[in-house]
C-alpha positions as CSV (number, residue, x, y, z in Angstrom):
1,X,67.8,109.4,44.8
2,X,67.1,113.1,44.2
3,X,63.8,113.2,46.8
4,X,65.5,114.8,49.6
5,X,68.2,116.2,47.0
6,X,67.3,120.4,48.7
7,X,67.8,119.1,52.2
8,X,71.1,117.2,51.6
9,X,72.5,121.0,49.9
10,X,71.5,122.7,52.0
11,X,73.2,120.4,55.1
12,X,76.5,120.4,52.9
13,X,76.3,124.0,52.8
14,X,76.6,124.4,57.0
15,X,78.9,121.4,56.9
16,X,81.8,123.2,54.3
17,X,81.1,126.4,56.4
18,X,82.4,124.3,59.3
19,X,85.8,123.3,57.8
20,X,87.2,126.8,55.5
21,X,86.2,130.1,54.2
22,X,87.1,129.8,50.0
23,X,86.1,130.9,47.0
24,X,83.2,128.3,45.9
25,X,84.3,126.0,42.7
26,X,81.6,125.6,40.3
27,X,79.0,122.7,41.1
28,X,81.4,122.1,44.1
29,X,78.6,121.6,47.4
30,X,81.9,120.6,49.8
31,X,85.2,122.9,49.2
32,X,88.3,122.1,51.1
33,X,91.2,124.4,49.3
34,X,92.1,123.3,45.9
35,X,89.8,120.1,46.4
36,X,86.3,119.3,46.7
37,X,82.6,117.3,46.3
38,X,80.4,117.5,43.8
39,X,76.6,116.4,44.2
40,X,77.3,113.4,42.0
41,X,80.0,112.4,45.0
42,X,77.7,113.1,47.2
43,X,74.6,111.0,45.8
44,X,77.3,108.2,44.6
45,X,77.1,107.8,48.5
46,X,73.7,107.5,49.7
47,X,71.9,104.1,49.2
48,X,68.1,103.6,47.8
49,X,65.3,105.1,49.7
50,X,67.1,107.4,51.8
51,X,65.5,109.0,54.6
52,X,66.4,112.3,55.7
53,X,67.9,111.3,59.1
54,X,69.5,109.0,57.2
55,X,70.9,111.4,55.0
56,X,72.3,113.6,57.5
57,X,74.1,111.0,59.3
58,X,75.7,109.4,56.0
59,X,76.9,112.5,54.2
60,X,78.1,114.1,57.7
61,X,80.5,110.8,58.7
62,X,81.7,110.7,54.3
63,X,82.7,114.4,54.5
64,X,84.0,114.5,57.8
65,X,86.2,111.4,57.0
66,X,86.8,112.8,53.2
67,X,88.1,116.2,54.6
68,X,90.1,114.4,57.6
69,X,92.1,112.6,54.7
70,X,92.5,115.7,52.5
71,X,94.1,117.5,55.4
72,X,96.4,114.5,56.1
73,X,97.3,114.2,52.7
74,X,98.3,117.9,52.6
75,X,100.2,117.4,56.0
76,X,102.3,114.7,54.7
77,X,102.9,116.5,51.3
78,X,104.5,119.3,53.2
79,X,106.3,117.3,55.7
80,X,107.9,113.7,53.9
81,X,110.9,114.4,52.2
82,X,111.4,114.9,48.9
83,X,113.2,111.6,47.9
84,X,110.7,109.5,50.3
85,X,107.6,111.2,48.1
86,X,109.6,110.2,45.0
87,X,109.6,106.7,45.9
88,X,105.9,106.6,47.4
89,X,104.9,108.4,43.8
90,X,106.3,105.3,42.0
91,X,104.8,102.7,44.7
92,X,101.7,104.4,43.7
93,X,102.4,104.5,39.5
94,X,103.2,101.1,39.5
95,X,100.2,100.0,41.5
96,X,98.0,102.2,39.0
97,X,99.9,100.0,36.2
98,X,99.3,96.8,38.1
99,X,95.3,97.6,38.6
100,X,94.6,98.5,34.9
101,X,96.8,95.7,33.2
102,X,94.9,93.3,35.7
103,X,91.8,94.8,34.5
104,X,92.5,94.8,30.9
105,X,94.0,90.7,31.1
106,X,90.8,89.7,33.2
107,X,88.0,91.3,30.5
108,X,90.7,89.4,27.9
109,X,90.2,86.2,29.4
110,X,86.5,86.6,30.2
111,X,85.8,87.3,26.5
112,X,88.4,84.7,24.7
113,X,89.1,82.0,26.7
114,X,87.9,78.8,26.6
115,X,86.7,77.3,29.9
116,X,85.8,74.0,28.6
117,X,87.3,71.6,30.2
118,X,87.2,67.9,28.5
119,X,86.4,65.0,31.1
120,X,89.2,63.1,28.6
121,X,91.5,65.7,30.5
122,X,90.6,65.7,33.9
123,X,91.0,61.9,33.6
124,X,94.1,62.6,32.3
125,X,95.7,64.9,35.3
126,X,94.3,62.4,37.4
127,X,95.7,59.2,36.4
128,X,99.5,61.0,36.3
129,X,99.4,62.1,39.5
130,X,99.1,59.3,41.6
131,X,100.1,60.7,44.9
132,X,98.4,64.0,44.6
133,X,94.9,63.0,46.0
134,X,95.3,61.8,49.5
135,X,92.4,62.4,51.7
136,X,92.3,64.5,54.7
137,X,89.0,63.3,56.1
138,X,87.2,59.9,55.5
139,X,84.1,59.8,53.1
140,X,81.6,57.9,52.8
141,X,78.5,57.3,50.5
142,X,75.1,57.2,52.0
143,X,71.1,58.0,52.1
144,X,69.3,58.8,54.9
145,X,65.4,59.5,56.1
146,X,64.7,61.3,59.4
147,X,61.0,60.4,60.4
148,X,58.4,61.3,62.7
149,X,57.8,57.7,64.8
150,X,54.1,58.5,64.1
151,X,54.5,58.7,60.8
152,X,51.7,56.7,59.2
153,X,53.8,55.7,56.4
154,X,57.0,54.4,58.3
155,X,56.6,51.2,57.2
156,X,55.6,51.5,53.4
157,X,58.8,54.5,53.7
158,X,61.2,51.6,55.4
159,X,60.5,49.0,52.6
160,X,61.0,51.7,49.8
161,X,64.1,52.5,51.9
162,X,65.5,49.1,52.1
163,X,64.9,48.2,48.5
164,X,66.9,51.2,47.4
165,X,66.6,50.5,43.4
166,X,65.9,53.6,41.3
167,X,61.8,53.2,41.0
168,X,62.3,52.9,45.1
169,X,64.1,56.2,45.8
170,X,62.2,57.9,43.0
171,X,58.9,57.1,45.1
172,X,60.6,58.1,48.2
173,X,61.3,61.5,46.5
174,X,58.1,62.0,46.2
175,X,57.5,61.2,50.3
176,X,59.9,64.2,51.3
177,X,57.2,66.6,52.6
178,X,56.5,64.3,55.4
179,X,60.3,63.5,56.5
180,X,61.8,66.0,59.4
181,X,65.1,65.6,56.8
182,X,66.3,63.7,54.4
183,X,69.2,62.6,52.2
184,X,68.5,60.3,48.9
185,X,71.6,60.7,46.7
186,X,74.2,57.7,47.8
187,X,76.0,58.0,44.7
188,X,78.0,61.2,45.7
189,X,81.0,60.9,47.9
190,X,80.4,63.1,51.1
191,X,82.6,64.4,54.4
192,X,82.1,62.1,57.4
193,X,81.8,66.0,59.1
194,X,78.6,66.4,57.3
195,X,77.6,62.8,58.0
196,X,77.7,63.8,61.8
197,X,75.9,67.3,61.0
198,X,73.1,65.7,58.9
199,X,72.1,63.6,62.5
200,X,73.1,63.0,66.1
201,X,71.9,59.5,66.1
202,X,75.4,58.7,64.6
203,X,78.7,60.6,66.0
204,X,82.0,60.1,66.6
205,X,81.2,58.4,69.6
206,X,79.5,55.2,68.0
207,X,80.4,55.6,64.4
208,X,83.1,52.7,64.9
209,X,79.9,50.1,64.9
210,X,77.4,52.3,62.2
211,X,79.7,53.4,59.5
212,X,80.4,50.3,57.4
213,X,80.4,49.4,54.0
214,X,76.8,48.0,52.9
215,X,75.0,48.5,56.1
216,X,71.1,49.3,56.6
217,X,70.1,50.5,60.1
218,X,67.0,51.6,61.7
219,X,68.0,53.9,64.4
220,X,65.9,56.5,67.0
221,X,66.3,59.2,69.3
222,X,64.4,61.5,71.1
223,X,64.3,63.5,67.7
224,X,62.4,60.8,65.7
225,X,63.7,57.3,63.6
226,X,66.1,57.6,61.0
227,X,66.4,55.1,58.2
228,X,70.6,55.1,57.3
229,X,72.0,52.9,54.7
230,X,75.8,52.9,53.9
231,X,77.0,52.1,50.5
232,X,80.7,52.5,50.7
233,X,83.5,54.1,52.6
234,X,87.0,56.2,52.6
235,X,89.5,56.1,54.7
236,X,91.7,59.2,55.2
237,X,94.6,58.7,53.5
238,X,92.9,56.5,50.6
239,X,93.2,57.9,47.1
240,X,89.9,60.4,46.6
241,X,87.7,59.0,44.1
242,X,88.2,61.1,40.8
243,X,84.4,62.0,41.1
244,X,84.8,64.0,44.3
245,X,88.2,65.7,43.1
246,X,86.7,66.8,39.5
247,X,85.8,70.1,40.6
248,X,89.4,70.2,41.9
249,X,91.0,69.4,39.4
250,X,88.7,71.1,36.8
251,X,89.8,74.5,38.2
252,X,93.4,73.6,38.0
253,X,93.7,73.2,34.7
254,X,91.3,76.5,34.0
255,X,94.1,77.9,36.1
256,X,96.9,77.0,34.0
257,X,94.6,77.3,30.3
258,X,94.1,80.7,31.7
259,X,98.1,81.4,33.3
260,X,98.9,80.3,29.2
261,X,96.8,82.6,27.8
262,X,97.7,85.7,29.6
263,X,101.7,85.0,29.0
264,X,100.9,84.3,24.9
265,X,98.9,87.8,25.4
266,X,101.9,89.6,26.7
267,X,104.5,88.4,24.7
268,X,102.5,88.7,21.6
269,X,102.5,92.8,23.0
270,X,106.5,93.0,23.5
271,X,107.0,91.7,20.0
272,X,104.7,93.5,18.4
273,X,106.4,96.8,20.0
274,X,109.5,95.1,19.2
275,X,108.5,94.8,15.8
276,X,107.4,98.1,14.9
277,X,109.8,100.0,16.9
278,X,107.3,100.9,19.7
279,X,110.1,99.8,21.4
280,X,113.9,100.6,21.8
281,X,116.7,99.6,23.9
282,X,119.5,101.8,23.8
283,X,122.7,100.5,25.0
């Protein structure tokens, strides 16, 4: 960071020569009146392995825009009205407030709260809310092999394929360098969509006579053979199975664990002022 740490100085010397003629402030390498840039604000700025031309450009642009906004700012000082810069002054405190209690309540929750979520719950939430899962999109559950038609294993591959018990796919696992793509894990509900991403073979064209519940099919293109099998499917509008929801429904209740911890934190700080006369109300 410091390699090049002369030239940059020396630059920021002709730049702040550019904008004003001032008295220099101590350790200040950018002076615009009251205001100005130390070296730390000026290395703060410049990434890892720096070049010089890279340098020049960098601080040149962050000055020039840094000065541009210090002259604004001293414009609109001078020419907004009083009461208008009284209510901007408060916008601004109570944003200030707003970022640091954020800040504080967000390190709070990082360090104390629990995020475990017990499966007993999420079955819970589930089961009470009925109407609350409707899909969007149909799903389905499937596996899927993308071959080379010269591959000299198609058939050992296609009778692994078809059997589909767990010694079966564990062996086809173990095939996957020679498929062009593959998909083993049927037990997962996925998005029709990615269906129709994973392989052309099967679109929304034909997928009325492919996409049915229990159905193997040995398909080809001009991309290669793809082995397909379907175990079940969702309809839109079918409940989603709680499986594919979890994650959902997980972050929901974190949500509301973590809504109830921050109100408990800030009413345990109002009566605690209350308490010890922090606070007073006068009527």
């Amino acid at each position: 960071m410091v390699k090049h740490i002369f030239y940059i100085l020396g630059f920021l010397s002709l730049v702040s020569c550019e904008y004003f003629q001032t008295e220099q402030v101590p350790d200040a390498v950018v002076v615009l009146d009251k205001n100005y840039l130390d070296k730390s604000d000026i290395e703060r700025i410049l990434p890892a392995n720096y070049t010089k031309q890279d340098s020049a450009r960098i601080v040149s642009a962050y000055v020039n825009q840094w000065a541009t906004d210090q002259l604004l700012l001293n414009k609109a000082i001078n020419n907004i009205d009083e009461n208008r810069q009284q209510e901007l002054d408060r916008l601004i405190n109570n944003y200030k407030v707003e970022l640091y209690a954020q800040e504080y309540l967000r390190e709070l929750t990082k360090q104390n709260l629990d995020t475990l979520i017990k499966d007993s719950e999420i079955e819970a939430y589930y089961e009470d809310r009925n109407e609350d899962f409707k899909l969007n999109e149909d799903l389905v559950q499937f596996r899927y092999i993308q071959l080379d038609p010269l591959n000299t294993d198609l058939q050992k591959i296609t009778k692994l394929f078809n059997k589909g018990d767990l010694p079966s796919l564990s062996l086809l696992d173990s095939l996957k360098l020679t498929y062009r793509s593959y998909f083993l894990n049927d037990s997962i509900w996925v998005k029709k969509s990615n269906l129709f991403d994973a392989m052309n073979v099967i679109n929304p064209a034909n997928e009325k006579y492919y996409i049915k519940e229990n159905k193997t099919w040995k398909l080809e293109d001009s991309l290669g053979v793809y082995l397909v099998r379907f175990n079940k499917v969702l309809k839109r509008g079918d409940r989603a199975p709680l499986s594919y929801v979890k994650p959902t429904i997980k972050q929901v209740l974190l949500n509301k664990s973590k809504l109830a911890y921050i109100k408990k934190i800030e009413k345990d700080l109002l009566n605690d002022a209350i308490n010890s006369d922090k606070l007073k109300i006068n009527n």
